[in-house]
C-alpha positions as CSV (number, residue, x, y, z in Angstrom):
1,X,-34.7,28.5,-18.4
2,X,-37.5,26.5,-19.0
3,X,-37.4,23.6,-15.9
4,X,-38.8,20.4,-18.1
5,X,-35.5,21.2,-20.2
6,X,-33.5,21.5,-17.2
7,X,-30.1,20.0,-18.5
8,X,-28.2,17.1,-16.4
9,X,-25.0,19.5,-16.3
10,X,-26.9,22.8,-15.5
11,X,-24.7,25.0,-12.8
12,X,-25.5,28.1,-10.1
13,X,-23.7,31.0,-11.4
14,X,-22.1,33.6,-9.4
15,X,-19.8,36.8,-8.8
16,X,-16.3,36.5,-10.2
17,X,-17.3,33.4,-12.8
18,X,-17.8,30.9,-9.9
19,X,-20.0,28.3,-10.8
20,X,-22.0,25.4,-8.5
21,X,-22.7,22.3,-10.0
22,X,-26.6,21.0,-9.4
23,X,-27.2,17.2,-7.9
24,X,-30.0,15.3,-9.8
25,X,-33.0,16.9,-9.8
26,X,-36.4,15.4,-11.0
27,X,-36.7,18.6,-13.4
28,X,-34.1,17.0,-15.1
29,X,-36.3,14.9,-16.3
30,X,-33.8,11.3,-15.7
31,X,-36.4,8.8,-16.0
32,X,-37.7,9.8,-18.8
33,X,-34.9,10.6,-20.8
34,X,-32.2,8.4,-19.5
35,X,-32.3,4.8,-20.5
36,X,-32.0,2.3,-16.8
37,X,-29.2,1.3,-18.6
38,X,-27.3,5.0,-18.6
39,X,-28.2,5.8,-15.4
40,X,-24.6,7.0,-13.4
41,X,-23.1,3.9,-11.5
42,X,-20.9,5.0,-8.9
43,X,-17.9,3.1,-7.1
44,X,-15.6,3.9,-4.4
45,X,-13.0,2.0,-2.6
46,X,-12.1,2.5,0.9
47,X,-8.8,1.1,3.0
48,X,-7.7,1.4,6.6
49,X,-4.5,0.2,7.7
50,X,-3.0,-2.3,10.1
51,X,-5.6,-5.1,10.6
52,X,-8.5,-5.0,12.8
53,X,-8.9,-6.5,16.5
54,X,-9.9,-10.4,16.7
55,X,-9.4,-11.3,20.1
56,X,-9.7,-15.0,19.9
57,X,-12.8,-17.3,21.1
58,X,-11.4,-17.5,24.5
59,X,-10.7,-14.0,25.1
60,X,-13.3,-12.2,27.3
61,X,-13.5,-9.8,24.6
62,X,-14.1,-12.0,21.6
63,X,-18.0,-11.7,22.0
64,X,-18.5,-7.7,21.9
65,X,-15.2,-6.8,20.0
66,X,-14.4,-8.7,17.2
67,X,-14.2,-7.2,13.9
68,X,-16.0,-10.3,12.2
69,X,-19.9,-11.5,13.0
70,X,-20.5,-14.1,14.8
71,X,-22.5,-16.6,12.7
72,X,-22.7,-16.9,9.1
73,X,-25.4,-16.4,6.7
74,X,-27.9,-14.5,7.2
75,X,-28.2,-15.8,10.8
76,X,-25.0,-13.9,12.1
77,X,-24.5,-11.0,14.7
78,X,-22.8,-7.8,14.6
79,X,-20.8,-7.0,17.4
80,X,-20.1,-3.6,19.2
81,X,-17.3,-2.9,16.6
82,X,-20.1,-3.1,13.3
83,X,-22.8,-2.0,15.1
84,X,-23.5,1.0,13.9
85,X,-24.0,-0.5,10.6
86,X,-26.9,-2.3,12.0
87,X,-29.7,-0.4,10.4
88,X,-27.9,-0.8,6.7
89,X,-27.6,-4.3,7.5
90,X,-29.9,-5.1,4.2
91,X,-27.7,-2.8,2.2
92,X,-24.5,-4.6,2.8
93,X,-22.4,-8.1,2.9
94,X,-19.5,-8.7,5.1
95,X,-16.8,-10.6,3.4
96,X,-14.3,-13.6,4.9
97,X,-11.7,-15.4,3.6
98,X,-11.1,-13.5,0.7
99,X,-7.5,-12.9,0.0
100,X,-4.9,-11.9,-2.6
101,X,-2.7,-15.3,-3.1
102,X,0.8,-13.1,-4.6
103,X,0.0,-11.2,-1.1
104,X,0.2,-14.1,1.5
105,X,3.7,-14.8,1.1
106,X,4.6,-11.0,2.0
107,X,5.1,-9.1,5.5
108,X,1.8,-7.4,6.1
109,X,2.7,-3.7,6.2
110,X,3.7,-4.5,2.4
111,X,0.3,-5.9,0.5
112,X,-1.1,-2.6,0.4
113,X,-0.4,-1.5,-2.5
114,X,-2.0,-4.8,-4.2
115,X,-5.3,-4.3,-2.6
116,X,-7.2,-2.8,-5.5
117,X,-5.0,-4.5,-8.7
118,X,-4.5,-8.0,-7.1
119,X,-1.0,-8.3,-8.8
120,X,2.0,-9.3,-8.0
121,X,3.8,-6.7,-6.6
122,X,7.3,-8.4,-5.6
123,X,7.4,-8.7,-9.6
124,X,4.9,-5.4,-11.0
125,X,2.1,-3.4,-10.4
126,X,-0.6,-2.9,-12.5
127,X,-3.8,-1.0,-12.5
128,X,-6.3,-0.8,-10.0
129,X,-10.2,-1.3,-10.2
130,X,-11.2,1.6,-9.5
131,X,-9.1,3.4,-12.0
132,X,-10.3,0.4,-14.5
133,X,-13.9,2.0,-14.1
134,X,-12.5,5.7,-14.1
135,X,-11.4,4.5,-17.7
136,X,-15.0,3.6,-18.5
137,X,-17.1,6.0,-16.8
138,X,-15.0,9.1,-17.0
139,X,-16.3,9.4,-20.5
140,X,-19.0,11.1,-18.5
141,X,-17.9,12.8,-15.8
142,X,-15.7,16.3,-15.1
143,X,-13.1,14.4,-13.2
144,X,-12.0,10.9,-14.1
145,X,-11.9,10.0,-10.4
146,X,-10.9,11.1,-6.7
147,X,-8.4,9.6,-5.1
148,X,-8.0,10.9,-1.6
149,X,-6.1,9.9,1.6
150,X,-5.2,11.1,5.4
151,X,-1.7,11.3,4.2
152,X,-1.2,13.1,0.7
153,X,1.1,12.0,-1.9
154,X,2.3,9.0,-3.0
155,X,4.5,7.8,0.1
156,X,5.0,8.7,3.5
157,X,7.8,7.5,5.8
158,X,8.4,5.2,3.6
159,X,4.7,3.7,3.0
160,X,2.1,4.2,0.3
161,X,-0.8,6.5,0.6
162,X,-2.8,5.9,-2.2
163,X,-4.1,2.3,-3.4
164,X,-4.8,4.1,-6.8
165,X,-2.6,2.5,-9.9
166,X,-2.6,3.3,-13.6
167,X,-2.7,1.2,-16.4
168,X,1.5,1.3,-16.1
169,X,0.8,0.2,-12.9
170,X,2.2,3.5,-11.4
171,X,0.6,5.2,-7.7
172,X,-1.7,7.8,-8.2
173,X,-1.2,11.1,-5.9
174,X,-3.7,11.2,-3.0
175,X,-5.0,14.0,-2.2
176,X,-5.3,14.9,1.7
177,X,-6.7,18.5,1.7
178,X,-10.1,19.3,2.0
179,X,-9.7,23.1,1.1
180,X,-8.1,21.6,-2.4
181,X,-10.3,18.9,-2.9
182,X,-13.4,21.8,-2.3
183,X,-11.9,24.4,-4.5
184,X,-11.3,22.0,-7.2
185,X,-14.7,19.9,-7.3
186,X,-16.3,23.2,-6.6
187,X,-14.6,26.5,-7.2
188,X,-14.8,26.3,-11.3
189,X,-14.3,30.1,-12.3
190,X,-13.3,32.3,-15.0
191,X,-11.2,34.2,-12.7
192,X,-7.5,33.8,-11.4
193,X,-7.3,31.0,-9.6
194,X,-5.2,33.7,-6.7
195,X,-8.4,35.6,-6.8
196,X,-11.0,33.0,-6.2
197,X,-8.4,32.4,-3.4
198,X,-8.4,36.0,-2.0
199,X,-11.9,35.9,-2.1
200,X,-12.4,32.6,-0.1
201,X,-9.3,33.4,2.4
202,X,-11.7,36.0,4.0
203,X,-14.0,33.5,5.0
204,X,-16.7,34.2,2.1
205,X,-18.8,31.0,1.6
206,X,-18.9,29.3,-2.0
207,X,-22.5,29.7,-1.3
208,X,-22.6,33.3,-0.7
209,X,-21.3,33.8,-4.3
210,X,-23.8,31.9,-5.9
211,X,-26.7,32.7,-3.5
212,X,-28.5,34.7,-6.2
213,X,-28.9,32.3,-8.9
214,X,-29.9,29.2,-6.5
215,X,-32.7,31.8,-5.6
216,X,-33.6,32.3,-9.0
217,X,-33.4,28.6,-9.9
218,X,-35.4,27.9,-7.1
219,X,-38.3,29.9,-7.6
220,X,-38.9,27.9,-10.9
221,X,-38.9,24.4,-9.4
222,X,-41.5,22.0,-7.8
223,X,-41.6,21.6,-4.2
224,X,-39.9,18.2,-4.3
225,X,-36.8,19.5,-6.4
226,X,-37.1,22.7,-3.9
227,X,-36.3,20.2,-1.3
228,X,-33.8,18.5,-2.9
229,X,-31.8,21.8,-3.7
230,X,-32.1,23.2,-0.7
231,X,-30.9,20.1,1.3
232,X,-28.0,19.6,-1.3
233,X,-26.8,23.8,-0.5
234,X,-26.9,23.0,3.1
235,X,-24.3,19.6,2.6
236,X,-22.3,22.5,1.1
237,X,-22.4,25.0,3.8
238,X,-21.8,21.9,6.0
239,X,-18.9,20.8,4.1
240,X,-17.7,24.4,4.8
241,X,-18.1,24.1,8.2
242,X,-16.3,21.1,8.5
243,X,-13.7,22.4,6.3
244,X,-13.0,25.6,7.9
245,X,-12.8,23.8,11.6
246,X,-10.4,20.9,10.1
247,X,-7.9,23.4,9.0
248,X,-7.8,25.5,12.2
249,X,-7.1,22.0,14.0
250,X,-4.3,21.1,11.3
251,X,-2.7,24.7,12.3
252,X,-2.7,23.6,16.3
253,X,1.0,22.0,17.3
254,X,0.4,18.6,18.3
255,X,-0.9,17.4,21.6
256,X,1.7,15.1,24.1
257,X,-0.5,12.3,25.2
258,X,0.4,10.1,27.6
259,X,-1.6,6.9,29.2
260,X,-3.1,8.5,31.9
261,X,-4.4,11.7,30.4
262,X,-5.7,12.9,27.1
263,X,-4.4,17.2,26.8
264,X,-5.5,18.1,23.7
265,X,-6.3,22.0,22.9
266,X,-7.8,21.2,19.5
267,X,-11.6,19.8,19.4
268,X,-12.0,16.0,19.9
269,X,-14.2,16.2,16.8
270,X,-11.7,17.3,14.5
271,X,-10.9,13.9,13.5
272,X,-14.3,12.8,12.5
273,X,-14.8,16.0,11.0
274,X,-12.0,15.5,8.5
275,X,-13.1,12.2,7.8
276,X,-16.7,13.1,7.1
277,X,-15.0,16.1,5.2
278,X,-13.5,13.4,2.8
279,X,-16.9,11.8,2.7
280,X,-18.9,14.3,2.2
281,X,-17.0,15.0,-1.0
282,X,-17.5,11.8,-2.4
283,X,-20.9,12.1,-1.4
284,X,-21.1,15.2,-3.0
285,X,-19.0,14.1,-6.1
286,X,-21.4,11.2,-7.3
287,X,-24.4,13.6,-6.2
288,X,-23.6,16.4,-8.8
289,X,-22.2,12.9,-11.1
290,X,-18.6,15.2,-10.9
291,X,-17.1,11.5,-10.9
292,X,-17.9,8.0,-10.4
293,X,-14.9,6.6,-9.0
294,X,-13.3,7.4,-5.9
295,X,-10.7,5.6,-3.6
296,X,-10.0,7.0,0.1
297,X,-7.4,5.7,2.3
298,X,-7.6,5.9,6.1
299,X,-3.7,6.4,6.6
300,X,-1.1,3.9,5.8
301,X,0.6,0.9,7.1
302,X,3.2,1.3,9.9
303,X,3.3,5.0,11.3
304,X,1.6,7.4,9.2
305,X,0.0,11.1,9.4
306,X,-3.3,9.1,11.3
307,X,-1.6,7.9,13.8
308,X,-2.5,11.4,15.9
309,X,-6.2,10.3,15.4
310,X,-7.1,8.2,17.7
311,X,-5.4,9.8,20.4
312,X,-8.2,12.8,20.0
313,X,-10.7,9.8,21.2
314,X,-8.1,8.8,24.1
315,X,-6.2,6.1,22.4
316,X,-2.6,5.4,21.2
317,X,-1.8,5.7,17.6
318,X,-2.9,3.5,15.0
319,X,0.4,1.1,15.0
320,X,0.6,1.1,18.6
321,X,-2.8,0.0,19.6
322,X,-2.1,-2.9,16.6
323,X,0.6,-3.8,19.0
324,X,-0.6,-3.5,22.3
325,X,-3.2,-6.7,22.7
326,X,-0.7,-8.5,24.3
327,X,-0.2,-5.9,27.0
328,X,-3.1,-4.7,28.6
329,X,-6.1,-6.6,29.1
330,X,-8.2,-4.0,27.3
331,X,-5.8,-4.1,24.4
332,X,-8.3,-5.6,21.8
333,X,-10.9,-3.7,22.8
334,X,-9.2,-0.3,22.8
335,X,-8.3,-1.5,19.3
336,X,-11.5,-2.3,18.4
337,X,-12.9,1.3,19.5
338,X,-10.8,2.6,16.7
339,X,-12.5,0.0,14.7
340,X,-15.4,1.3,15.8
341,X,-15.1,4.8,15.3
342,X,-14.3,4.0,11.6
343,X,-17.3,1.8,11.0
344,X,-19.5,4.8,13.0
345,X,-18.1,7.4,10.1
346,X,-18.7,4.5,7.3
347,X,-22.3,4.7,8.7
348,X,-22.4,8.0,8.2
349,X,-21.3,7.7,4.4
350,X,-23.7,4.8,3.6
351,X,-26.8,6.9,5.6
352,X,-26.2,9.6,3.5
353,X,-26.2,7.9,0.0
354,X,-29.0,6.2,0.8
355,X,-31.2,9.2,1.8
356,X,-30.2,10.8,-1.5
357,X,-33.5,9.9,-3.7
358,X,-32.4,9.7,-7.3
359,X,-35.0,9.6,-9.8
360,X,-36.8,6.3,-8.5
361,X,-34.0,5.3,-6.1
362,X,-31.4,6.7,-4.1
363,X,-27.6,7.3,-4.4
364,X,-26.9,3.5,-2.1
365,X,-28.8,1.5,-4.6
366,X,-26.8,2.9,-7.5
367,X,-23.2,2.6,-5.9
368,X,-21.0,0.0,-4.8
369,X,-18.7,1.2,-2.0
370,X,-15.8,-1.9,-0.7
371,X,-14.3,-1.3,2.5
372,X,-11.3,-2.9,4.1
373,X,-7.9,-3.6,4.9
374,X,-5.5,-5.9,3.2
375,X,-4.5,-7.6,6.4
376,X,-7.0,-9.2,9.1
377,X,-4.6,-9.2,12.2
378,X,-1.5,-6.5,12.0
379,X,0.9,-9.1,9.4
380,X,-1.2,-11.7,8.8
381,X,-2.0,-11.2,4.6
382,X,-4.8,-13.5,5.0
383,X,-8.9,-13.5,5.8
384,X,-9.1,-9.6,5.1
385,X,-11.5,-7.6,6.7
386,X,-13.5,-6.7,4.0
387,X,-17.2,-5.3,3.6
388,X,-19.7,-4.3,0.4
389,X,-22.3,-2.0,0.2
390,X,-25.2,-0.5,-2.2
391,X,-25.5,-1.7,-5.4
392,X,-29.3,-3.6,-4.9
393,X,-30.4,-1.7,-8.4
394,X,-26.7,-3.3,-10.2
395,X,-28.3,-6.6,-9.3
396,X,-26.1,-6.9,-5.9
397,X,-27.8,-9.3,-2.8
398,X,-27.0,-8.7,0.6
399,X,-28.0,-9.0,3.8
400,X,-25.3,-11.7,4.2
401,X,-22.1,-12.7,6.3
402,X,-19.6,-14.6,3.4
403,X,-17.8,-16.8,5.0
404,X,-15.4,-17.6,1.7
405,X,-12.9,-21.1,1.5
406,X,-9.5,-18.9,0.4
407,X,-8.7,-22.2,-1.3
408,X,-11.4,-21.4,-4.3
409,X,-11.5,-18.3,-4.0
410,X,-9.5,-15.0,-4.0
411,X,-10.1,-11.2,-4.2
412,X,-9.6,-10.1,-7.2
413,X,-12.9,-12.6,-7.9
414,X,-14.7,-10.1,-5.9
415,X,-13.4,-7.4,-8.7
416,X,-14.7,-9.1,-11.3
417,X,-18.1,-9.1,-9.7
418,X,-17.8,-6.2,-9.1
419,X,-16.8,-4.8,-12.7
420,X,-19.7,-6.7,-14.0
421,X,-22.1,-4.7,-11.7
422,X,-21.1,-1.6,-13.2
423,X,-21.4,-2.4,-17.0
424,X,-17.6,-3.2,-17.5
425,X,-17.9,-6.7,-18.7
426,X,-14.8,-8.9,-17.8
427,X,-14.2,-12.3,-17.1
428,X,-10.7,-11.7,-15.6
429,X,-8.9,-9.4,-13.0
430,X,-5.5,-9.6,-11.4
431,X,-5.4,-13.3,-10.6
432,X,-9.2,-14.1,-10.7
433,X,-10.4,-17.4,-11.7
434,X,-14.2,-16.9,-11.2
435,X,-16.6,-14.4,-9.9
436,X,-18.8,-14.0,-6.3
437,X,-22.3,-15.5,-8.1
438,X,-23.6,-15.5,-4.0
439,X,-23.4,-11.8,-4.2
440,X,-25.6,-11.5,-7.6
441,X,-29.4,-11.4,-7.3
């Protein structure tokens, strides 16, 4: 294998057929032979459920725990919820006002499901944008798109799980397994699928079975691809790891807390391990190009599956601490630590993409990553929560607190922005009128 004709979709081959796919390396030669134009724009859409905590301008807690800035512009302050965003704060806008209009009118546990297709759901569904650019982009990629969730399926108790929709306007599956997602994005083989799974049951490592090839193919690279292979192997291993320790949690019966005490026999990581697990597949996914869409919701409306999370970090579940502002005087705040500890794993995404070099850039620069909720406080439809990242090489600005008139403007504008970023030109989306020109370099 000669490396200056090292191709974009070369693999690491191993015992019983299992193949690796390779991230971007500079062997490959992208600059030169792949127009700016054709370079792989990525997208992913992220949701979490129930609102977020906005203790009100006379609360004590308004100052350090409220979802929002303070300020507007670029003259506006993060407060302890955002804060570990801080460092990315030229790599991202946070968005206010923004709404769906067909949404407003409907109990907030129910405008889920509109967040990504800004239709009108009392009367039909139809697609969502991410599965809009899956159309385009999957042209390109193995997998048309990921869509992943804390609580598989389509439903459950009676709420959606996935803010995926297809062109029928039907929900996608989500996917809430990290050994699945693994074996699928990674486990390609010639073999029986029951055999690859023998294989891995006894704990061998993906890696382990593709160890001597990504010697050989190393020994024929320059230092800087070297680097770059050897730092992509370890995300696998972690990803392992994380994998691995995730599923022996899932097996543990769960823990009775009560407001005292927190008796939990499983690791207090586990939960930001499986949510780093689901990001550092995504991660991984646009790395290797495997896909360029992905949507990832962060349990569902109501009760759901996530609910145990926070009480790993000492708080109620998800729907209770939604409802409890009224009753304790820390009740925004402990609400806002949950906030908190989603923005810190966010961090962790957005850190990672952008300390993937790609050619001339990095992984942030060429991906557009929207993360919210379709409700600001637990049933209020309204103002949502609602943040962008990346996308400074698709012509994206930030550095920026929106603070949008809902009376212009709507969501699905944000869509069409969006869309146009990443080379699908529209000039309509769900019930757009315009686009988001403030967000456009």
């Amino acid at each position: 294998m000669k490396i200056r004709k090292l191709d974009r979709r070369a693999f690491l081959r191993g015992s019983m057929g299992v193949t690796l796919a390779l991230p971007m390396l500079d062997s490959m030669a992208v600059r030169a032979a792949t127009p700016k134009n054709q370079i792989p724009k990525r997208m992913v859409c992220i949701y979490f459920p129930n609102g977020v905590s906005l203790p009100g301008p006379a609360h004590p807690h308004h100052k350090e725990w409220h979802w929002f800035p303070h300020g507007q512009g670029k003259n506006f302050t993060l407060t302890k919820t955002l804060e570990s965003l801080a460092p990315l704060r030229s790599r991202l806008s946070v968005l206010g006002g923004l709404s769906h209009t067909s949404g407003r009118k409907l109990p907030g546990h129910s405008v889920m499901e509109a967040y990504l297709t800004g239709s009108d759901i009392a009367k039909a569904n139809t697609i969502s944008v991410d599965q809009l650019y899956a159309a385009k982009s999957s042209q390109e990629t193995r997998l048309a798109s990921l869509v992943l969730s804390t609580a598989g399926g389509i439903q459950a108790g009676g709420r959606p799980c996935t803010i995926s929709y297809s062109k029928e306007g039907q929900p996608i599956p989500a996917e809430d397994s990290l050994r699945r997602l693994f074996n699928r994005m990674f486990g390609s083989t010639t073999e029986s699928d029951e055999a690859v799974r023998k294989t891995l049951a006894r704990h061998k490592s993906m890696l382990d079975l593709v160890l001597e090839d990504s010697r050989r193919l190393s020994g024929k690279l320059g230092k800087d691809d070297q680097k770059k292979l050897d730092e992509y192997l370890s995300s696998i291993r972690d990803l392992e790891g994380r994998v691995e320790r995730t599923e022996k949690w899932l097996q543990i019966p769960k823990a009775k807390v009560d407001s005292k005490q927190l008796n939990l026999d499983a690791t207090r990581n586990a939960p930001k391990d499986y949510i780093r697990g689901m990001y550092d597949l995504i991660y991984l996914a646009f790395q290797t190009d495997t896909t360029r869409s992905a949507s990832f919701v962060l349990g569902g409306e109501g009760t759901s599956f996530s609910d145990s999370f926070p009480k790993v970090i000492g708080l109620p579940g998800v729907h209770a601490l939604s409802h409890s502002t009224n009753k304790s005087p820390d009740g925004f705040k402990n609400w806002a630590r949950w906030d908190q500890f989603l923005a810190e794993q966010l961090a962790y995404f957005l850190n990672k993409l952008q300390n993937t070099r790609e050619g001339e850039s990095n992984l942030l620069d060429r991906s557009l990553i929207l993360y919210g909720c379709s409700t600001s406080s637990t049933h209020l439809a309204r103002n949502y929560p609602l943040l962008l990242a990346g996308g400074r090489d698709l012509g994206i600005k930030h550095g920026n607190f929106h603070v949008i008139d809902e009376n212009k403007r709507r969501m699905s504008d944000l869509f069409v922005t969006m869309l146009n970023a990443l080379g699908v030109e529209t000039n309509r989306f769900g019930e757009s009128t315009t686009n988001l020109n403030e967000l456009l370099t």
